[in-house]
C-alpha positions as CSV (number, residue, x, y, z in Angstrom):
1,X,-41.2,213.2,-26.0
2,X,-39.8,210.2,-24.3
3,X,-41.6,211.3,-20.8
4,X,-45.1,211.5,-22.4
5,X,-44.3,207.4,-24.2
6,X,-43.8,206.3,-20.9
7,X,-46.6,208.3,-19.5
8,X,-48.9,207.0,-22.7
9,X,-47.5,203.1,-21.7
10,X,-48.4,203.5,-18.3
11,X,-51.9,204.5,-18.8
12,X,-52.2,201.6,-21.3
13,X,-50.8,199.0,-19.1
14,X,-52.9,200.3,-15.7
15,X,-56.5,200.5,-18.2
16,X,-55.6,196.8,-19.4
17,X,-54.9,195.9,-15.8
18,X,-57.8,197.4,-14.4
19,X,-60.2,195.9,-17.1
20,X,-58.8,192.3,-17.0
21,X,-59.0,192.3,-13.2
22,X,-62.6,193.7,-12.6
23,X,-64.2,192.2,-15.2
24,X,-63.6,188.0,-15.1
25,X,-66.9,186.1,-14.5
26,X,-65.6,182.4,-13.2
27,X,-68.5,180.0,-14.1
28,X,-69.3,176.2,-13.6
29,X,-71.6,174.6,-15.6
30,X,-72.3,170.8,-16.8
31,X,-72.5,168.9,-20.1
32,X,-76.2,168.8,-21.1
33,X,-78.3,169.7,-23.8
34,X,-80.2,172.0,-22.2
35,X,-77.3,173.8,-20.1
36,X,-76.6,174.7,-23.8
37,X,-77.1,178.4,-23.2
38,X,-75.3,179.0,-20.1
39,X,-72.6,177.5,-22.1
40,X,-73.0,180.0,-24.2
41,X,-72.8,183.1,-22.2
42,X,-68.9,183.1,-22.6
43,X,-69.5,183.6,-26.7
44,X,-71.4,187.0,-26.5
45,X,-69.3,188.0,-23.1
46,X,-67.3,190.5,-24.8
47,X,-70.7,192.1,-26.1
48,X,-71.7,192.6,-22.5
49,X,-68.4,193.9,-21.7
50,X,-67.1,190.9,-19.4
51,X,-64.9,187.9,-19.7
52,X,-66.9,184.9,-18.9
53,X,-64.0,181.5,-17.8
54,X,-66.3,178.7,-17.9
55,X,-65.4,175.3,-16.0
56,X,-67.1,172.3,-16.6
57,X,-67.9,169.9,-14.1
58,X,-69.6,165.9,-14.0
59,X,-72.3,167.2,-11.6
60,X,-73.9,169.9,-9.6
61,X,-72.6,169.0,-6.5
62,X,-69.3,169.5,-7.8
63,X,-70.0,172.8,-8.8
64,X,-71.0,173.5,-5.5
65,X,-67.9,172.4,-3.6
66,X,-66.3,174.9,-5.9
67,X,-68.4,177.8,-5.1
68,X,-67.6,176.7,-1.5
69,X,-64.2,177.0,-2.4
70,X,-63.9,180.2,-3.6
71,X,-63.1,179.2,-7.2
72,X,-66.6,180.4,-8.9
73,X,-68.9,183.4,-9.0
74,X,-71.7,181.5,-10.5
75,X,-72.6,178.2,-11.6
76,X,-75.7,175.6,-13.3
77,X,-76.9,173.3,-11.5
78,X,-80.1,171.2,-10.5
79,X,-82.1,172.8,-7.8
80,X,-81.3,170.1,-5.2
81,X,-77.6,170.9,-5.3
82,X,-78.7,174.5,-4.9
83,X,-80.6,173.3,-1.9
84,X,-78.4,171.1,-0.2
85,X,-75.6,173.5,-0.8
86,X,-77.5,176.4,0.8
87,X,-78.6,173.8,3.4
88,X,-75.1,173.1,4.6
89,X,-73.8,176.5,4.3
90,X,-73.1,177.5,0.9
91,X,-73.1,181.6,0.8
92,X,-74.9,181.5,-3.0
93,X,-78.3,183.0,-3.8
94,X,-80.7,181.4,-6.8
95,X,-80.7,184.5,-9.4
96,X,-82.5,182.2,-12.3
97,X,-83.7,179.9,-13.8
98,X,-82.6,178.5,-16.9
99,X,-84.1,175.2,-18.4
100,X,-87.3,173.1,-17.4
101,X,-88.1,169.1,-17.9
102,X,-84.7,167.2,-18.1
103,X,-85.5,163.8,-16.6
104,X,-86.9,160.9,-18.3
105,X,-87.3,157.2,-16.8
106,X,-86.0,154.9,-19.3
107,X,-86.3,150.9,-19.4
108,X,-84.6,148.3,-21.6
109,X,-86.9,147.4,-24.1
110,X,-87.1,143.6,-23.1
111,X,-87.9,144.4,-19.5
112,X,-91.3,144.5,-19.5
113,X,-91.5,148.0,-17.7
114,X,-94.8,150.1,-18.8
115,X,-95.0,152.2,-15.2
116,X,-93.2,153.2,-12.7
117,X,-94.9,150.0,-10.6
118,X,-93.7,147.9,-12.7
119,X,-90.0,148.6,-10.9
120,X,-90.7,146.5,-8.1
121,X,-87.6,143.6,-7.6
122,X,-85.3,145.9,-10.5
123,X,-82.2,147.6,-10.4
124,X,-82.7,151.3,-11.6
125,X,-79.9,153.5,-12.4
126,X,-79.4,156.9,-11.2
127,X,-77.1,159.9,-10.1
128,X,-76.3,160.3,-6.7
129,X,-77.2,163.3,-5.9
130,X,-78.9,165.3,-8.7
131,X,-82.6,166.0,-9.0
132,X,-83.0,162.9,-10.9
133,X,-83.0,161.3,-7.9
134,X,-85.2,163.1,-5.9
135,X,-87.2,162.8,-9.0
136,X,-87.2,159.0,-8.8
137,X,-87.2,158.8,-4.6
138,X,-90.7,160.5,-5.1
139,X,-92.4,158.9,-7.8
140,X,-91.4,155.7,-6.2
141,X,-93.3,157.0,-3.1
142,X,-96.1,157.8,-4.6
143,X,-96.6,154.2,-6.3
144,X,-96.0,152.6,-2.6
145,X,-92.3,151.9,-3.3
146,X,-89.4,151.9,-1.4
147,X,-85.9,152.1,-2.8
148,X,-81.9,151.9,-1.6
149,X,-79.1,151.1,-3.2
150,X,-78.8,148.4,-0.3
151,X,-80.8,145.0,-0.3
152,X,-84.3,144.5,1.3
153,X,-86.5,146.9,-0.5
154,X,-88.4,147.0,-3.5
155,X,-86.3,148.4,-6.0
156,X,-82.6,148.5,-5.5
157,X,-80.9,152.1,-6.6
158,X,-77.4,151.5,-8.5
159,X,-75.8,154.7,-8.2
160,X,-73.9,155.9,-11.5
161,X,-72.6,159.0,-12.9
162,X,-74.3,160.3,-15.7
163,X,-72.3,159.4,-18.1
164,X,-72.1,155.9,-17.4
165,X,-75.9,155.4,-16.9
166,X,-76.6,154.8,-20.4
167,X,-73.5,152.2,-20.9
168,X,-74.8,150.0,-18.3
169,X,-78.4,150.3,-19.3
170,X,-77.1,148.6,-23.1
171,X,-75.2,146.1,-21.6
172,X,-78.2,145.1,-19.3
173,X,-77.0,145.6,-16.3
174,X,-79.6,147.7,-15.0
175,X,-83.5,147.5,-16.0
176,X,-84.3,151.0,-16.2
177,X,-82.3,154.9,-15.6
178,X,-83.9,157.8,-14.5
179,X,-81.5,159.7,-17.0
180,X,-80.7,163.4,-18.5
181,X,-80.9,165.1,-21.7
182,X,-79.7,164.2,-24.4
183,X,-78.7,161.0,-22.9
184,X,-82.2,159.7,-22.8
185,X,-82.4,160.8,-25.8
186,X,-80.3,158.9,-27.2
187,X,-80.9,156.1,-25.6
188,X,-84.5,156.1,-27.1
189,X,-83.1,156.7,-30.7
190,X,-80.7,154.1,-30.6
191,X,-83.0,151.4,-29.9
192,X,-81.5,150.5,-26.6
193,X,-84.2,152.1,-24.2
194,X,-87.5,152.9,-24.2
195,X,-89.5,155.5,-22.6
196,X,-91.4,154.5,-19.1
197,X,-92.4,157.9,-18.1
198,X,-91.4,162.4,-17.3
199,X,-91.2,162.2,-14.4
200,X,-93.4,165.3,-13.7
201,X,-96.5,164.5,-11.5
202,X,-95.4,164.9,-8.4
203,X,-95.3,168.2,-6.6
204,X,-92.3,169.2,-7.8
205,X,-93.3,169.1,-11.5
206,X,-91.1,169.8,-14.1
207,X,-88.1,171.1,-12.2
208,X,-86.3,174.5,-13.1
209,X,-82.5,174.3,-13.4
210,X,-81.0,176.7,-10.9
211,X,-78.7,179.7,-12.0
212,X,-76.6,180.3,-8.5
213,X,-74.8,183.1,-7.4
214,X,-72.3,183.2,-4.7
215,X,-73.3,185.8,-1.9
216,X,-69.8,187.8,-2.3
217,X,-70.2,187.9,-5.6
218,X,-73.9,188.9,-5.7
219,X,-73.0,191.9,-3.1
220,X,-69.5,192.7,-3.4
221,X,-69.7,193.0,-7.2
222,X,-73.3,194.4,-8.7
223,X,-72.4,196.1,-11.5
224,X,-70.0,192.9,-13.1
225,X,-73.1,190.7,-11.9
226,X,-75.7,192.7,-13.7
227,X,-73.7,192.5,-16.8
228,X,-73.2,188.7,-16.6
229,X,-77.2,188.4,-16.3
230,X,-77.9,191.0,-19.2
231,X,-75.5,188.3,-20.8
232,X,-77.8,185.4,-19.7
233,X,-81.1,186.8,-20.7
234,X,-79.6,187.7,-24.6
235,X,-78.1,183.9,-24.7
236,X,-81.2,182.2,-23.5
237,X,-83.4,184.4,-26.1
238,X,-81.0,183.6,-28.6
239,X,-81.3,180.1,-27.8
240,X,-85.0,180.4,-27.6
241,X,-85.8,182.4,-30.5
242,X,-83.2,180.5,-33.0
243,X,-83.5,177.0,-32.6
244,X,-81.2,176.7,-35.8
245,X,-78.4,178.3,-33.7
246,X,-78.7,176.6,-30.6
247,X,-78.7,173.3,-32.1
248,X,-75.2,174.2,-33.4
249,X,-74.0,175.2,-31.1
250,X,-75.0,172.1,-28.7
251,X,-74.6,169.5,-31.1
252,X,-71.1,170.6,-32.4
253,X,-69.5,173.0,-30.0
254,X,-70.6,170.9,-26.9
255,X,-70.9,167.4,-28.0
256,X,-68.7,167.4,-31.0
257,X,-71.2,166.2,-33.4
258,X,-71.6,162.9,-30.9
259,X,-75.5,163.7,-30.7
260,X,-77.5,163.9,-34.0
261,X,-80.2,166.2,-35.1
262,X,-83.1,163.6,-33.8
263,X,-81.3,163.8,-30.3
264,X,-81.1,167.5,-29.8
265,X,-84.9,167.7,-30.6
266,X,-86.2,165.1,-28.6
267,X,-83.6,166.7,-25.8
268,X,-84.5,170.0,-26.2
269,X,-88.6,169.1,-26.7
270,X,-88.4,167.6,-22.6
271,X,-85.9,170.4,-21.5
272,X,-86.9,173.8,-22.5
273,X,-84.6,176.9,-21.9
274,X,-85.9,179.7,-20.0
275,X,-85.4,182.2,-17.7
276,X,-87.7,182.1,-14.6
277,X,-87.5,180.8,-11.3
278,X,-89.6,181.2,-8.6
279,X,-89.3,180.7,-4.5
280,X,-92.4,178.5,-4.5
281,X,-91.0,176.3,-6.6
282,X,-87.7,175.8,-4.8
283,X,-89.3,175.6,-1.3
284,X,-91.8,172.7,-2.6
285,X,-88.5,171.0,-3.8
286,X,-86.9,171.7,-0.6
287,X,-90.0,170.3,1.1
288,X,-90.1,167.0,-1.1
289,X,-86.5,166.6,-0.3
290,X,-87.2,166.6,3.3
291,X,-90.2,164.6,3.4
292,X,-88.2,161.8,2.0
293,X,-84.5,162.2,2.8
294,X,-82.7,162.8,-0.4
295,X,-79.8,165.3,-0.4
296,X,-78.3,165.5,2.8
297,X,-79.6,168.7,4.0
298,X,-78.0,170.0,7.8
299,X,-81.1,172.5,8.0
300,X,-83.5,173.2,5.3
301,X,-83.2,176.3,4.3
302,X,-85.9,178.9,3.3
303,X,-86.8,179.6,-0.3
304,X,-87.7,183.1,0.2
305,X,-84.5,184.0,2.3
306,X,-82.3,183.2,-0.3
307,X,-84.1,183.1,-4.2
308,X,-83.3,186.6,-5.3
309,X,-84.3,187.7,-8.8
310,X,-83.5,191.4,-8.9
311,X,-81.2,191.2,-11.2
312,X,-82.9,189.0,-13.3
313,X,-86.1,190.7,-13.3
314,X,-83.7,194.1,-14.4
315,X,-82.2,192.3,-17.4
316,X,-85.3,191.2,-18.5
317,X,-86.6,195.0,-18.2
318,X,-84.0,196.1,-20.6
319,X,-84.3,193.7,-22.7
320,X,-88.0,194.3,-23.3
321,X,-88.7,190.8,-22.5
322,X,-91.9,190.0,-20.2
């Protein structure tokens, strides 16, 4: 009787082991609105029979240098971290997309700014790093502007993190942001910004936040990976599908009721969740990137080499979702 305890204790201790060992998803992920759903992967996790440890970071190139690390197996990001990552030697692949929109050029609303011409001889605020500022870089192209955060050119960058962008714009230190959601948002709402322009006519369009994957993970590990994307597709349509529940979920879970109803709306309205990605529109990022020399990119890599949506595609097959 005493043998077959131990026996019994042993196989309960090595099926825990084995289960809390192979089945840990480590994923970064960011503080917006409409990184909502990735967030919320880790609540239906045990549904898709993994453990999903999220870690949140201030921006996608942080996220990155943790993939480089070792210390994630998939993370949310902008696709110009994605592409200046890959570009400087980040072993990750793009598996998804996951939200469109996101950007929004916001001026005080004594500044006089109607268009994005109207920036010439201002001080705009923006993200070093993020696809807000390849946003901006190539709008301001477009318009015949140039732009550096150092003196002598026609609009002088102030680089900020995210979440400081929207201080700085109410105290009037800067004349416009080329801000997030919700922050923009909210700026809007509370009276202290107003809304210049998306910035979505240049090639790029609205740009798709990037669902990476780190290589090891993507090939060493299929059958955890699959599950973690089965868990993605069923979060995003759950976010998609029940607005009700998303906005809960951002608003209180996420933000701690800091963002109101009005907010979430107007966030969610320029920032839409989804699935999709495609190589096309990463390599035209990549290409934008290049032409003007925003993210520092050692070689740019090649969309098709490295945007890999099997697995998506899968999910979305069992899911019954087109």
């Amino acid at each position: 009787m005493f043998k077959f305890r131990l026996l019994s204790l042993a196989l309960a201790l090595a099926a825990a082991s084995g289960a809390q060992a192979q089945e840990v998803v480590r994923l970064g992920n960011l503080k917006f609105a409409h990184y909502g759903a990735v967030s919320y992967i880790k609540e239906i996790a045990p549904k898709c029979g993994i453990k999903v440890e999220e870690h949140v970071f201030a921006k996608g190139p942080d996220v990155m240098q943790a993939i480089l690390a070792g210390e994630l197996d998939v993370g949310a990001t902008a696709s110009e971290a994605a592409i200046s990552g890959r570009a400087n030697g980040a072993p990750i692949y793009v598996v998804a997309g996951f939200a469109k929109g996101g950007a929004r050029l916001v001026a005080r609303p004594d500044s006089n700014i109607k268009s994005i011409k109207d920036l010439k001889g201002k001080k705009v605020g923006v993200t070093r790093g993020g696809i807000h500022e390849v946003l901006l870089i190539a709008e301001l192209a477009q318009a015949g502007l140039t732009a550096s955060d150092q003196p002598g050119k026609d609009v002088q960058l102030i680089f900020l993190a995210f979440a400081d962008l929207n201080q700085a714009l109410m105290g009037k230190n800067l004349d416009a942001i080329m801000q997030s959601e919700p922050q923009s948002s909210q700026a809007i709402n509370k009276g202290y910004g107003v809304e210049v322009m998306k910035p979505y006519d240049t090639p790029i369009g609205a740009p798709v936040r990037t669902m990476v994957m780190s290589e090891k993970f993507y090939k060493e590990h299929r059958a955890t990976a699959a599950k973690f994307m089965t868990c993605f597709v069923q979060a995003t349509k759950l976010f998609i599908d029940n607005k009700p529940v998303a906005e809960k979920y951002v608003r209180e879970v996420i933000f701690k009721n800091q963002i109101t109803k009005d907010d979430f709306d107007d966030a969610i309205s320029n920032s839409p969740y989804t699935y999709d990605i495609t190589p096309e529109h990463i390599q035209i990022t990549t290409d934008v990137m290049a032409k003007h020399g925003t993210g520092k990119m050692r070689a740019a890599p090649v969309a098709k080499d490295w945007v890999k949506t099997d697995l998506l595609d899968a999910a979305k097959k069992s899911l019954n979702i087109q």
